[in-house]
Backbone as numpy.savetxt, mean C-alpha at the origin, in Angstrom:
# Nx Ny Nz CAx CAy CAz Cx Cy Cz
12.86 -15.07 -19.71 12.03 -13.87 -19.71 12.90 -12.62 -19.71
12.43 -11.08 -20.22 12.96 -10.31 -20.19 12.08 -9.79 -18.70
13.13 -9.36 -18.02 12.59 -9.03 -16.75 12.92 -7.49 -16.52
12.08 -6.55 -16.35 13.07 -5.03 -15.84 12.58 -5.12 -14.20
13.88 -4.78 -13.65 14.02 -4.85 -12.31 13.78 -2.98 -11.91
12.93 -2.80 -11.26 12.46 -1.55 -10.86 12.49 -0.89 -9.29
13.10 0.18 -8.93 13.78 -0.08 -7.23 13.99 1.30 -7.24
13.99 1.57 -6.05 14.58 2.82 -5.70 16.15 2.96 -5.31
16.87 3.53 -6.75 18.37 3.30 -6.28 19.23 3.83 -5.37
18.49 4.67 -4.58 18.83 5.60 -3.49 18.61 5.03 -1.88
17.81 3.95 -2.10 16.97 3.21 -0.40 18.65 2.46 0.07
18.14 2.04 0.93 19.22 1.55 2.18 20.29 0.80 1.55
21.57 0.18 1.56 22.46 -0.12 0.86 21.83 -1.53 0.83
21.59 -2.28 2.64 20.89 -3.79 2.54 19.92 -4.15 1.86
19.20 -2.73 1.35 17.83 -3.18 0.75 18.65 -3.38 -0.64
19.55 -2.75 -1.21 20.03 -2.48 -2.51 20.64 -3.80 -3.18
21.51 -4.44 -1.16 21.95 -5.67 -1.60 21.03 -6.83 -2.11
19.97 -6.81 -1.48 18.92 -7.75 -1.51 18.45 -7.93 -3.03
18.21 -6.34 -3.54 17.95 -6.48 -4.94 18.94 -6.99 -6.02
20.09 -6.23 -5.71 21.33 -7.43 -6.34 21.06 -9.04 -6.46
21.04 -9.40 -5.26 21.23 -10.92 -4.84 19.92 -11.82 -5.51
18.50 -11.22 -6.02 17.66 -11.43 -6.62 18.16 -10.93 -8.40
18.72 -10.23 -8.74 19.18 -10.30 -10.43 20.16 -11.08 -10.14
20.88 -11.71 -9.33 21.97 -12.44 -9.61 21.21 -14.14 -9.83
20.19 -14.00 -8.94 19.24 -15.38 -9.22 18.78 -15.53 -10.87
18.21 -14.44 -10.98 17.34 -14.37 -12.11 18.56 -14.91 -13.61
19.46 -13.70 -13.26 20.42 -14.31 -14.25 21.20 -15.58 -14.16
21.24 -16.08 -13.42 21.87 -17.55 -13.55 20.77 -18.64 -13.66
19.26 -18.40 -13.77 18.35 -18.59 -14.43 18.42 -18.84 -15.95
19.04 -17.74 -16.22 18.57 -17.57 -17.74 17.88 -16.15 -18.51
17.64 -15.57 -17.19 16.77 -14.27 -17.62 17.64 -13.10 -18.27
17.14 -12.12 -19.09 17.85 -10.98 -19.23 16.86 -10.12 -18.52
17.41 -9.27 -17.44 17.23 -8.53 -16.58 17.59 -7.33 -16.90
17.27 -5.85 -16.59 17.48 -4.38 -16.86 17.51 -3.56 -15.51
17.56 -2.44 -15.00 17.93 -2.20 -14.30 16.81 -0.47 -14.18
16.00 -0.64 -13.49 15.30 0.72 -13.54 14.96 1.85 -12.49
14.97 2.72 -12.24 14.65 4.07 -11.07 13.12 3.95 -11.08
12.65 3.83 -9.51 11.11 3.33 -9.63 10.78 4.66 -9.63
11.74 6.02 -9.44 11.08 7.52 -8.98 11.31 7.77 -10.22
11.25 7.80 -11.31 10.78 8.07 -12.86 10.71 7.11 -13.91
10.43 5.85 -13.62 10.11 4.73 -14.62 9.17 5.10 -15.40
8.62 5.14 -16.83 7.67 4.93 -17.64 8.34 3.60 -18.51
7.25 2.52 -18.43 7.57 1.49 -19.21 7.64 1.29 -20.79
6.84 1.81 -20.89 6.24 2.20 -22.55 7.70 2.46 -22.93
8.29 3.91 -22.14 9.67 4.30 -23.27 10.53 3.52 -22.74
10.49 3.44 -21.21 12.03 2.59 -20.70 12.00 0.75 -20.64
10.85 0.45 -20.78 11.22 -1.19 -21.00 9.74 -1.83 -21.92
10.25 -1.63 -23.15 9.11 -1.73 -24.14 9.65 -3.02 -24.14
8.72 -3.70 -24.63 8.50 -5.42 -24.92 9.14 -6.55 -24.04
9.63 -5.98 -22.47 9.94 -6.71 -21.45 8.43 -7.47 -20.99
8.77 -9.10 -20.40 7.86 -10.07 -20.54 6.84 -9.75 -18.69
8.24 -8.86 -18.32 7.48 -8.83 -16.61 8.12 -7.87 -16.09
7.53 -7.00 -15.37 8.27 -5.60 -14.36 8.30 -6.11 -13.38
9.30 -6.00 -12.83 9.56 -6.07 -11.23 9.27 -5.28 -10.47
8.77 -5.06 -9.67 8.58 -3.78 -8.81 9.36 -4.32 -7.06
11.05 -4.07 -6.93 11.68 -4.28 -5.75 11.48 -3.06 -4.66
10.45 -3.44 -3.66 10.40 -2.53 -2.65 9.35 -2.84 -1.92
8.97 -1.56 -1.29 7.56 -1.69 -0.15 6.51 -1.50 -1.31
5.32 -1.02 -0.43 4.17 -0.51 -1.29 4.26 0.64 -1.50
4.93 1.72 -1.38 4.90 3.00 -1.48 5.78 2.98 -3.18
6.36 2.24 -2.61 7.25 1.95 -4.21 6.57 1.45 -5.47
5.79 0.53 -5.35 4.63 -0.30 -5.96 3.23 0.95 -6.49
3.38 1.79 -5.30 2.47 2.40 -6.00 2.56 3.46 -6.42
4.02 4.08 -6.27 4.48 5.44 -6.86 4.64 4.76 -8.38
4.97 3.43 -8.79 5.52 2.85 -9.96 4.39 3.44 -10.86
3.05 2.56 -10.33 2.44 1.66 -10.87 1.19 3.33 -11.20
1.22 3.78 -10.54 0.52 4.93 -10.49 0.99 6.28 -11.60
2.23 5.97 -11.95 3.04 7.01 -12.87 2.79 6.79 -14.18
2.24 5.26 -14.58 2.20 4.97 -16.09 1.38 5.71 -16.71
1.34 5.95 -17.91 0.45 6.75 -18.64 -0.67 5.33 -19.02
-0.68 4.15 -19.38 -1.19 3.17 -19.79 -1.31 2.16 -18.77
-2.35 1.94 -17.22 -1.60 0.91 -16.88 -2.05 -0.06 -17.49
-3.60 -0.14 -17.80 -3.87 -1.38 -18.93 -3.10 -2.11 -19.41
-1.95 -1.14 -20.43 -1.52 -1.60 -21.24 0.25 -2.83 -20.50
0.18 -2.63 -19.57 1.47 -3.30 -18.67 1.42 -4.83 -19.21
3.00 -5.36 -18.86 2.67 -6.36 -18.59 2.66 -6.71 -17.48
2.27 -8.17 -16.96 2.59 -8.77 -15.82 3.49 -7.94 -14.66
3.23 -7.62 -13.90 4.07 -7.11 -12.43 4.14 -7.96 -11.46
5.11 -8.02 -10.90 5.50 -8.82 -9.42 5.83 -8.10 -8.88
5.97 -7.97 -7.44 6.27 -7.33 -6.62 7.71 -8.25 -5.60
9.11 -7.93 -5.42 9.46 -8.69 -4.59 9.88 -7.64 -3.38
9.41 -8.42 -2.65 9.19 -7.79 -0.90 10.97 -7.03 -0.24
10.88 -5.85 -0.61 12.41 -5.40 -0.14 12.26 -3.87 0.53
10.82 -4.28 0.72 10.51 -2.36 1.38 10.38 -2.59 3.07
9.98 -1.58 3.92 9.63 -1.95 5.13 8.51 -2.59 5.56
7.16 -2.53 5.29 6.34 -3.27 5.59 5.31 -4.75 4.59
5.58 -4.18 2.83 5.52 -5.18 2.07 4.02 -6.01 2.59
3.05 -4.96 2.86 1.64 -5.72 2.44 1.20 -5.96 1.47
1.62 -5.29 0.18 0.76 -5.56 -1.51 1.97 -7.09 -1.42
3.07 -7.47 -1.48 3.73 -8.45 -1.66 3.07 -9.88 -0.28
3.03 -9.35 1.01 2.48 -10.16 2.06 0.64 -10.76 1.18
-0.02 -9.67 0.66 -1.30 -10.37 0.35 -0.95 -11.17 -0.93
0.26 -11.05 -1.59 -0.28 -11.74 -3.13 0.75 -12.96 -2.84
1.15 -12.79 -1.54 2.09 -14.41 -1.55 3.57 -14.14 -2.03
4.08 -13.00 -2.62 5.50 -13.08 -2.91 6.74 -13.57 -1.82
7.36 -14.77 -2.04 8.32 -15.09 -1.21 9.62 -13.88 -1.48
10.06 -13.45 -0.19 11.11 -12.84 0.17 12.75 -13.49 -0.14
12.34 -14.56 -0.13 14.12 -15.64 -0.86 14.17 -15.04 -2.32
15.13 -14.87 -2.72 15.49 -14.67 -4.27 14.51 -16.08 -5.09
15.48 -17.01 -4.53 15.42 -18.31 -5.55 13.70 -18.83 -5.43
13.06 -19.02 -4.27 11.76 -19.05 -4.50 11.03 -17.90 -5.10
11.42 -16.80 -4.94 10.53 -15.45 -5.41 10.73 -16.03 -6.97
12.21 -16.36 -8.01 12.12 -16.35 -8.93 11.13 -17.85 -9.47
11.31 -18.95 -9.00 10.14 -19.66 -8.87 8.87 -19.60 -8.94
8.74 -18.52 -8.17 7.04 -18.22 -8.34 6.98 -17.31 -9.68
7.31 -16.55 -9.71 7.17 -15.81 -11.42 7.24 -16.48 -12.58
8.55 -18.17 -12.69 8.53 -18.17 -13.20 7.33 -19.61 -13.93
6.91 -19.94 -12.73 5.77 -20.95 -12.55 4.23 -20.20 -12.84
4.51 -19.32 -12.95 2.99 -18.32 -12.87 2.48 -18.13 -14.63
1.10 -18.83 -14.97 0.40 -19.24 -16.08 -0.32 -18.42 -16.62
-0.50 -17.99 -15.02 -2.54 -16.87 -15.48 -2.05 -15.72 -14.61
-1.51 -14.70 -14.52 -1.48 -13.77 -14.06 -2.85 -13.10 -13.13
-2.92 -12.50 -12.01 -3.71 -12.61 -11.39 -4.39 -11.04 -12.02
-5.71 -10.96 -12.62 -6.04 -9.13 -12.49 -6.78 -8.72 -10.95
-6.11 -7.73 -10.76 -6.41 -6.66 -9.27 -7.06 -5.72 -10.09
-8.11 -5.58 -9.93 -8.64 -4.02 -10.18 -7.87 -2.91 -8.94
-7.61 -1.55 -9.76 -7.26 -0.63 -9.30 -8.15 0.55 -8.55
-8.14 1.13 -7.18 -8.49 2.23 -6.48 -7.63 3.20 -6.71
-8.63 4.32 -6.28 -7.64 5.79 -7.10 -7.83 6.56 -5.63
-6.91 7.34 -5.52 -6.88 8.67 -4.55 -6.98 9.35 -5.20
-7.75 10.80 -5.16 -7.58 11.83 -5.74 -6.95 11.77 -7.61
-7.58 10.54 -7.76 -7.42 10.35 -9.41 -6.18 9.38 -9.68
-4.91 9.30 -8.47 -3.89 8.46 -8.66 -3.80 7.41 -7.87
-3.59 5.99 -8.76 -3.74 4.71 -8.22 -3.33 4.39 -6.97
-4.06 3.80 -6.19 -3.46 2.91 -4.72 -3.71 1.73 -5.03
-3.08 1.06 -4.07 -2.93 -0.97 -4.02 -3.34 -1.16 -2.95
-3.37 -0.80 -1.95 -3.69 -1.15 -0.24 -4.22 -0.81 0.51
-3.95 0.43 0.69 -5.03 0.89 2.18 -4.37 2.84 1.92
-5.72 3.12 2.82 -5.68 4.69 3.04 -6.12 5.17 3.98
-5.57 5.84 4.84 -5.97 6.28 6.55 -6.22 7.49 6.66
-7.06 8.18 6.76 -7.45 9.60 7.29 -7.46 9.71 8.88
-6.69 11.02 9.28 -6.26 10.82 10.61 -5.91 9.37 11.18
-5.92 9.30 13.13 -5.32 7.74 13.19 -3.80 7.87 12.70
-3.57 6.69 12.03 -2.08 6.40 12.15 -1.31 7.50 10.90
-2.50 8.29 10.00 -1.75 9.02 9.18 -1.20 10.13 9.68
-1.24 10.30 11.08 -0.27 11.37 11.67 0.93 11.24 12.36
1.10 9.38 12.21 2.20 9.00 12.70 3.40 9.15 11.55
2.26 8.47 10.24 3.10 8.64 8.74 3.19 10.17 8.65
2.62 11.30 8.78 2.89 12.60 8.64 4.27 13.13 9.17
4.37 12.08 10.30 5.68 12.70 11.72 6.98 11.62 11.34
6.67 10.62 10.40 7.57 9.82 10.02 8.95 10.34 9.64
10.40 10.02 10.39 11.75 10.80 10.21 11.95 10.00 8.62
12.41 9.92 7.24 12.58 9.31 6.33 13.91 8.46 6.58
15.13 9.46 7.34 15.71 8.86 7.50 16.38 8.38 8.84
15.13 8.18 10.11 15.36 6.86 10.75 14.65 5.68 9.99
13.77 5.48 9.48 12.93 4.51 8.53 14.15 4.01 7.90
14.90 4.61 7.05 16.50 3.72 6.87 17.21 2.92 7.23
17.49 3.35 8.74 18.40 3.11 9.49 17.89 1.81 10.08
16.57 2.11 10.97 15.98 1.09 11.49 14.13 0.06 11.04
14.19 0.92 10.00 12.65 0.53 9.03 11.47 0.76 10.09
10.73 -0.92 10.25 9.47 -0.43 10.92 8.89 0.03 12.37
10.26 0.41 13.03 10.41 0.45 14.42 10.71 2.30 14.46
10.65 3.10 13.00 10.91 4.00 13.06 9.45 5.12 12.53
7.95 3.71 12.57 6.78 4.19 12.48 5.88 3.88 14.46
6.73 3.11 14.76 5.98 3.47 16.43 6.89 4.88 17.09
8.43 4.99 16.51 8.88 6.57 17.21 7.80 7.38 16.77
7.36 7.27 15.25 6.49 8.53 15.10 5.41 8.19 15.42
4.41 7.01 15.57 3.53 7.56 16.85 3.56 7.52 17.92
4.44 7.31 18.71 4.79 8.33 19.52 4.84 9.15 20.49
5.19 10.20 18.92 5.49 11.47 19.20 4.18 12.48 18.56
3.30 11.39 17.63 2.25 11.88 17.36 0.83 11.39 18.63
1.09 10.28 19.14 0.14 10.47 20.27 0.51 11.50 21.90
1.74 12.00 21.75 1.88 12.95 22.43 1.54 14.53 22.47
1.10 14.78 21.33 -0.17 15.98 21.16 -1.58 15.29 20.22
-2.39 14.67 20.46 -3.31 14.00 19.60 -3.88 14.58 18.97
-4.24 14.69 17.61 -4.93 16.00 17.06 -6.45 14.92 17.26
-7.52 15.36 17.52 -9.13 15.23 16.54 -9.46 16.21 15.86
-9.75 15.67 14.89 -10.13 16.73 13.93 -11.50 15.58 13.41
-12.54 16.54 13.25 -13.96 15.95 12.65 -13.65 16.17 11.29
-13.94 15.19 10.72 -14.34 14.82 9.08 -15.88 14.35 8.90
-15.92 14.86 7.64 -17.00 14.44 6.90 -17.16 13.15 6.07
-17.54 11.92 6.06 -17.39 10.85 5.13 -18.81 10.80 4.45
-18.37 10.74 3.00 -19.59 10.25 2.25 -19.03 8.95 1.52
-19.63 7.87 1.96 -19.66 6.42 1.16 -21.07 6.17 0.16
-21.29 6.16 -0.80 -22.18 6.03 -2.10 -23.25 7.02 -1.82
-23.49 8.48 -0.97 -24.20 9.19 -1.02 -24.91 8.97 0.36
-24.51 7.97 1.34 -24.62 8.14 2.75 -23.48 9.02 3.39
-24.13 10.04 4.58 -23.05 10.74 5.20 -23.00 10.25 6.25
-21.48 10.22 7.03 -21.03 9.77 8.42 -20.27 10.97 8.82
-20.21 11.38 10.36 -19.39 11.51 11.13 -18.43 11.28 11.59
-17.06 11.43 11.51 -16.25 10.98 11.96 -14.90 11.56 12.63
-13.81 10.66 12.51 -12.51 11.68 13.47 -11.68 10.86 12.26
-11.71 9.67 12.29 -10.68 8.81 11.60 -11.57 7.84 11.05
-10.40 7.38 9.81 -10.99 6.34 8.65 -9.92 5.79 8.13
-10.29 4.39 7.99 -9.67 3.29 7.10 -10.13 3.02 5.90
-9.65 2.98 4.81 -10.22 2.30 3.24 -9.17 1.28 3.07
-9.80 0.06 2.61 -9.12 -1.09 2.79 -8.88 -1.81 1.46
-7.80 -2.34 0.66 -7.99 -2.97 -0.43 -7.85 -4.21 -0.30
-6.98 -4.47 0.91 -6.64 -5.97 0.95 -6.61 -6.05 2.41
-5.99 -7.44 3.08 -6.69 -7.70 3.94 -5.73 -7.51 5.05
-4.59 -7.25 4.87 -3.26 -7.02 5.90 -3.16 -5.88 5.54
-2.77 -5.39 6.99 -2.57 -3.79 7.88 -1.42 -3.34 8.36
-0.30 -3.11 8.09 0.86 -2.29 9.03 1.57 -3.52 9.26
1.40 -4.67 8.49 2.13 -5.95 8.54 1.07 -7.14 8.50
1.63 -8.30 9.41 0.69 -9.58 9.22 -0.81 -9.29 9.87
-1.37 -8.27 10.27 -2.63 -7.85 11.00 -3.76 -7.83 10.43
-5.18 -7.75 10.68 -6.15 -7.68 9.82 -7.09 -6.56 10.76
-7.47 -5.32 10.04 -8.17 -4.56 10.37 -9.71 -5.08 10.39
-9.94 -5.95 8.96 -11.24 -5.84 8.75 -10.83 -7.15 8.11
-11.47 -8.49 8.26 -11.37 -10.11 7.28 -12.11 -9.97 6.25
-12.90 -8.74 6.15 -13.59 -9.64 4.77 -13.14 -8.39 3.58
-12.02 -7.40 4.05 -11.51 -6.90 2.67 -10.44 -7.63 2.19
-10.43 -7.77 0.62 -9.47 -8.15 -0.19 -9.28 -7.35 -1.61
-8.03 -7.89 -1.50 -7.70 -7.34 -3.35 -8.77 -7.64 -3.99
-9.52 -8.71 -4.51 -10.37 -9.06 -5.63 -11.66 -8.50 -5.02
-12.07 -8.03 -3.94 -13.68 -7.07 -3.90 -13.49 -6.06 -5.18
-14.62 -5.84 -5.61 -15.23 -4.80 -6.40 -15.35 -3.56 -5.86
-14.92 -3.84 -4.34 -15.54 -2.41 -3.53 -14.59 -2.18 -2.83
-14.43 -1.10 -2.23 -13.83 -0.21 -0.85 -14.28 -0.98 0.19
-13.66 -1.71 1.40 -13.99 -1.81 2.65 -13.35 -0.31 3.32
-14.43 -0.19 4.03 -14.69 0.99 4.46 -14.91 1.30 6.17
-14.01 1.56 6.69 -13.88 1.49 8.67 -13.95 2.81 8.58
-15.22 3.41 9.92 -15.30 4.56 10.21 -14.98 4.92 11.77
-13.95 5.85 12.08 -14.06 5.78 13.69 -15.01 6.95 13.95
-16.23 6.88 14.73 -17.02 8.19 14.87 -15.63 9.30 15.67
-15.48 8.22 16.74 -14.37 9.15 17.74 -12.97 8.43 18.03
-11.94 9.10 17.80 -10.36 8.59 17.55 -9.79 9.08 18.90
-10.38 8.55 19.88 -9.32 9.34 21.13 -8.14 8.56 21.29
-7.00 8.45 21.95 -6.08 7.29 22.13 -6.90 6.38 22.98
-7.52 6.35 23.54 -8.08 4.80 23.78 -9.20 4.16 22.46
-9.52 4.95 21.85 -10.00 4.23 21.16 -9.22 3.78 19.97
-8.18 4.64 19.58 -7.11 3.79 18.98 -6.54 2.52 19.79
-6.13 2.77 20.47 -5.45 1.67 21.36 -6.16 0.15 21.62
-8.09 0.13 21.67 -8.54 -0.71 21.56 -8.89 -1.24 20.20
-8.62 -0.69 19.28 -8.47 -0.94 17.92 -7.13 -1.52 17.60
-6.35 -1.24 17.55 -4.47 -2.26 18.13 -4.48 -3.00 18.31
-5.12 -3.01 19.52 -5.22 -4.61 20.08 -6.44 -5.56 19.61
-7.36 -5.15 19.26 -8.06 -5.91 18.50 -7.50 -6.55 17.42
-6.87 -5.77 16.68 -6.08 -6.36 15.25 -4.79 -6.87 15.51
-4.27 -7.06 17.22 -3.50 -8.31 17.34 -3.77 -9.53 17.54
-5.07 -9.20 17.83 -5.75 -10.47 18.45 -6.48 -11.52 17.57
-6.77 -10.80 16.38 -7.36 -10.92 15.39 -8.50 -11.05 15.39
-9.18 -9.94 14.56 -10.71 -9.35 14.59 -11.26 -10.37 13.85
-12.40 -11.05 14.87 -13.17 -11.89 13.84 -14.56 -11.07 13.22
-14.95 -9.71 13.79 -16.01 -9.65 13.61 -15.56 -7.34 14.16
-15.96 -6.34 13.14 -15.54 -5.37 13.40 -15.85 -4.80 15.47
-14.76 -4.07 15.76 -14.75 -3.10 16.68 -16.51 -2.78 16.74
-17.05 -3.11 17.92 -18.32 -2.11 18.55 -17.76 -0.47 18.59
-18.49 0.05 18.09 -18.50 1.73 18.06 -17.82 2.47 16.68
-17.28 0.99 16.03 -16.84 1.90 14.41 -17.68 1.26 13.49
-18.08 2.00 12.72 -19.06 1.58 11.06 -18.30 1.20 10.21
-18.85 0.04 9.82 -18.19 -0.36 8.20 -19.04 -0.85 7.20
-18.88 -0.47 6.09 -19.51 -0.64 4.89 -18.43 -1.00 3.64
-19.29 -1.26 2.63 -18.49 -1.42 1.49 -18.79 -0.37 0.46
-18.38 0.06 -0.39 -18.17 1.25 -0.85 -17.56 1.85 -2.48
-18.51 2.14 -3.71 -17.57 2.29 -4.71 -16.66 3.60 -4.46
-17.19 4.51 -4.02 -17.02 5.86 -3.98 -17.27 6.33 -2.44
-15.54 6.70 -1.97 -15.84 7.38 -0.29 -15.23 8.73 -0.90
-15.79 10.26 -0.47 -15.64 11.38 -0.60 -15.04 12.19 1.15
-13.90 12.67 1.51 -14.05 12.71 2.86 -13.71 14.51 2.69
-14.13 15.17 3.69 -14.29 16.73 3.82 -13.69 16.87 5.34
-13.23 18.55 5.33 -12.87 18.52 6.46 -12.62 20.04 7.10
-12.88 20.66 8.04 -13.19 22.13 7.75 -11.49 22.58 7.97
-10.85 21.85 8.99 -9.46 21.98 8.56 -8.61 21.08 8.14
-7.27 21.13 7.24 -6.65 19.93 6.73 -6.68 18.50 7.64
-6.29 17.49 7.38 -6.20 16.07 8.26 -4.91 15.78 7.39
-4.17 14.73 7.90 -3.46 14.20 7.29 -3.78 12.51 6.61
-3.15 12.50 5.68 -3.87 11.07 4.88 -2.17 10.17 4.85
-2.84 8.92 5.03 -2.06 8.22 4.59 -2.12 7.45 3.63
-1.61 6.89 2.83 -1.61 6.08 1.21 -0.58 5.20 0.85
-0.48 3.87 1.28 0.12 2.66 1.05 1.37 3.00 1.98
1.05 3.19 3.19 2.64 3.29 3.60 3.18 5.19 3.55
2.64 5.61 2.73 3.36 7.03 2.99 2.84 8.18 2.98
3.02 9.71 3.10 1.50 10.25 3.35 1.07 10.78 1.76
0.30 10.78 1.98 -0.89 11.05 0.93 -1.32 12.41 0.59
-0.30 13.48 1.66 -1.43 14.94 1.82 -2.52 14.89 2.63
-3.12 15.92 2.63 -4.18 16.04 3.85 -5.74 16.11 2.81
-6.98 15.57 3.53 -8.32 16.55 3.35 -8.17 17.79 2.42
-9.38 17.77 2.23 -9.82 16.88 0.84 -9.79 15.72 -0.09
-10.59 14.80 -0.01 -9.91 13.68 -0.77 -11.28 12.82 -1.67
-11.31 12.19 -2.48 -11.93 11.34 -3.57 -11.51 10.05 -3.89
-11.75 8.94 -3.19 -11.69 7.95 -3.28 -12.28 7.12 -4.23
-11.97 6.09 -4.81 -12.73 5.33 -5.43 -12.23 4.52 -6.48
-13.22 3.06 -6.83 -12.78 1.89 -7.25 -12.84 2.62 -9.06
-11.72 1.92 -9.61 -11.48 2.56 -10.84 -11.98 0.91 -12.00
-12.38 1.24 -12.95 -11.97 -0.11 -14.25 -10.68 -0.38 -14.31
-9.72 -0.24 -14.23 -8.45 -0.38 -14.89 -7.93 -1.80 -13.77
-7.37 -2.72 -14.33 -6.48 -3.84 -13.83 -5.30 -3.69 -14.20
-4.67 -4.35 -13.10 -3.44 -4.58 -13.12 -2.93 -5.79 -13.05
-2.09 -6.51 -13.77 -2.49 -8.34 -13.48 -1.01 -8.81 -13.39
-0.87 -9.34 -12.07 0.18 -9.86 -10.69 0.57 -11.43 -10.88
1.77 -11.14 -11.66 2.44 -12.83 -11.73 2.38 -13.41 -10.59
């Protein structure tokens, strides 16, 4: 296969090694492999008639990629191999973290899987999106302790973000019902901030938005939400709403901060919603 390997050539040197040590698999495979910057890839001009994109990183990487194309229709096949900090779009679709099995699975893969795509504010997401809640931990996130020490450098920033707590009331509209709220989850798949499950019955292949509303986000009610999703939620939190959802619209009389696959998103104002377009996952 022609494979283009896609990465951020600037991330941690171990993460850099990791991606090495996976083209060194691939090529003693047999593959011809390429070498690409995930912070300005277009495939069309930079890897025309390659058989599969790689996408080496977290989800923030995956979806800065995947979100930049002018065509994503038109893609081929994408894999994702797990070399970012938290690696939920790779944790839900099964990508092994070993080189030699990761290249295994791509190269055993018949039917490519299609994911329909969700949009923020018109540009693609893969995973999840947080209004207030933990998107003020991602707001306070240092970039470069996240380097140094990865996912142990998203509990410093909350923190330091539950040490002044903002509430801020939002407005949620899900298909033309309005809610109340402080904080919100939109869910694409079914793992949260790692192996956790906010909500069991969202996945990649719904048609819809799973949709978690917190009326009220105080730190205890975060905190009993935590621990629920260590424990593993068989059945949602008493006191938060959930629905499913083509279209969530959220308002806010002052900014909020958003989060979007891992990184922030900007604040309130925002337009959510399930798009036609697939994307289809060796």
């Amino acid at each position: 296969m022609r494979i283009a390997l896609v990465y951020n050539q600037r991330m941690a040197s171990a993460r850099l090694a990791r991606v090495a040590a996976l083209a060194r698999v691939l090529d003693r495979r047999g593959h011809e492999t390429s070498h690409h910057d995930s912070q300005d890839f277009n495939a069309r001009a930079d890897a025309p008639g390659v058989d599969l994109i790689c996408i080496c990183g977290g989800d923030g990487t995956a979806q800065l990629v995947i979100a930049a194309q002018t065509d994503v229709a038109a893609l081929p096949p994408v894999a994702v191999y797990p070399a970012g900090t938290i690696n939920l779009l790779a944790r839900e679709l099964g990508y092994p973290a070993d080189p030699r099995h990761f290249a295994a699975r791509i190269e055993e893969c018949r039917s490519p899987l299609p994911v329909r795509l969700a949009a923020l504010n018109g540009l693609a997401f893969l995973c999840c999106v947080s209004v207030g809640a933990d998107a003020h931990a991602v707001a306070a996130l240092s970039e470069p302790l996240k380097a140094r020490i990865g996912r142990l450098a998203y509990l410093a920033a909350m923190a330091r973000a539950l040490r002044d707590w903002p509430r801020t009331a939002i407005e949620v509209n899900c298909d033309g019902t309005v809610h109340r709220a402080e904080a919100l989850f939109v869910l694409r798949g079914k793992f949260y901030a790692g192996p956790w499950t906010l909500d069991s019955q969202a996945g990649l292949l719904n048609d819809r938005l799973r949709v978690l509303i917190l009326p009220r986000a105080r730190r205890r009610d975060l905190a009993a939400l935590a621990l629920r999703t260590l424990l593993g939620p068989s059945k949602p939190m008493p006191g938060t709403l959930v629905c499913d959802a083509r279209q969530v619209t959220v308002r806010s009389a002052l900014p909020v901060p958003v989060q979007c696959d891992g990184d922030t998103g900007g604040t309130t104002p925002l337009e959510i919603a399930m798009t036609g377009t697939e994307v289809r996952f060796a």
